[in-house]
Phi, psi and omega in degrees: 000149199267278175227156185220202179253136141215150181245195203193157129318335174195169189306330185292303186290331189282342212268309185319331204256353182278252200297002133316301150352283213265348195051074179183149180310166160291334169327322195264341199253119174255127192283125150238106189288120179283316175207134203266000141110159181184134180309292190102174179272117167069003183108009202219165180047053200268178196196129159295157174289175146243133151222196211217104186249167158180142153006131182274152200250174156269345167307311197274355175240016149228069163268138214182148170270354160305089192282359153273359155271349176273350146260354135313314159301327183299329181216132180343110174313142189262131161277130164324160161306302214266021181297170219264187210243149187326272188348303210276315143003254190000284145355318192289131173314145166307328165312318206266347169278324184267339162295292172312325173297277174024275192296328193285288198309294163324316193319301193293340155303344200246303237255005191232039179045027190243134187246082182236126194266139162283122185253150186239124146217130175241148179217159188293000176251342191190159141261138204248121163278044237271075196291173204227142179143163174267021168242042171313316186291330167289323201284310204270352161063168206293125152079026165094351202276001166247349180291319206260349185279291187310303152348295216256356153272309179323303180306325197280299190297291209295316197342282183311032175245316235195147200234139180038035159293191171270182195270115168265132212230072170329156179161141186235122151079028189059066196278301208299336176312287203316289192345293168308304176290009181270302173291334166288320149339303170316306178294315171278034184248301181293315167318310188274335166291336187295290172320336174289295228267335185082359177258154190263154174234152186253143133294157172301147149340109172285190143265195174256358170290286221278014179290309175304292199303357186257343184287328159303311192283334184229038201281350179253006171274104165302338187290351185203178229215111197225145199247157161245120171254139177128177179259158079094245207277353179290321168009044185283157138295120185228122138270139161244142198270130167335106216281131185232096201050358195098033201274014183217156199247175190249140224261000000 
């Protein structure tokens, strides 16, 4: 099925039954809410939410306010001539897997007027992709979301070179660092109120990278304890102090 309708009590349940449906995460799924649903006076006059879900595109995961990156996406990284045919692909060294994402990312870059040269790291788990340059703030988008949009084309174009590759990891001007160390912050700052006060407290909606670092950062603290609740981008983090006789309440 291409997209469909559904309704709910309220958007979280219609979205759930949405991704029954398609049998896929909400990660996959691009949500358009049609109606966002009302109680009515007294039980009367109530309205279910409505959306309108269907499989996410690579068109649909760079909905971004950049429009010159939602026209990078509408088209295909251009392959050289003389690239070597999928099948052969497949085969191919990681040098040579990491030179095409390369070549991809530059395409797209070009097509969103930025002349920013890509630098290659490799490490045995991944390649890292570094563009270099003064458009970062368009590149890396509110909370990193057109940086990750772009990620995620780059990955989405190579698959069809290469069977088991590593995780290609986009990044500018080391964003993701400061990015990371920002949330490890985060995290022991939040770590020591959880412990004064003895109540768990929610983070704000993540992704699902920074969700992890924080679920990492604070996975060796016996005093706590850290949970995900939620849906796709809706997602949050509730830390909690190790629950001891009942000495602490939920906020």
């Amino acid at each position: 099925m291409d997209s469909t309708e559904i309704e709910g009590k309220t958007i979280d349940e219609a979205i759930e039954k949405a991704c029954a449906e398609f049998k896929v995460p909400r990660e996959k799924l691009h949500i358009e809410i049609i109606n966002d649903g009302s109680s009515g006076f007294l039980g009367l006059g109530s309205k279910k939410a409505k959306i309108k879900a269907s499989i996410m595109s690579i068109d649909m995961a760079m909905d971004t306010p950049a429009k010159q990156i939602q026209k990078a996406v509408q088209k295909k990284p251009s392959v050289p001539a003389d690239a070597a045919p999928a099948s052969k692909m497949k085969d191919a060294t990681d040098e040579t897997i990491a030179i095409r994402a390369k070549k991809i990312l530059e395409g797209i870059l070009l097509r969103m007027n930025l002349d920013c040269p890509v630098t290659i790291e490799e490490t045995p788990d991944m390649i890292s992709l570094n563009i270099k340059g003064d458009g970062s703030g368009l590149l890396i988008g509110k909370r990193g979301q057109n940086l990750d949009a772009i990620q995620y084309i780059v990955n989405k174009a190579i698959s069809k070179y290469a069977d088991n590759r590593k995780m290609i990891v986009v990044d500018t001007e080391e964003y993701r660092k400061r990015r990371e160390d920002s949330l490890l912050a985060l995290a022991a700052k939040l770590a020591e109120k959880v412990k004064k006060s003895k109540k768990a407290l929610t983070v704000g909606h993540m992704n699902a990278h920074d969700r992890r670092i924080i679920h990492l950062a604070l996975q060796n603290d016996e005093s706590l304890t850290t949970k995900s609740r939620g849906e796709g981008e809706f997602r949050k983090i509730v830390i909690m102090p190790v629950k001891k006789g009942g000495d602490w309440k939920t906020p």
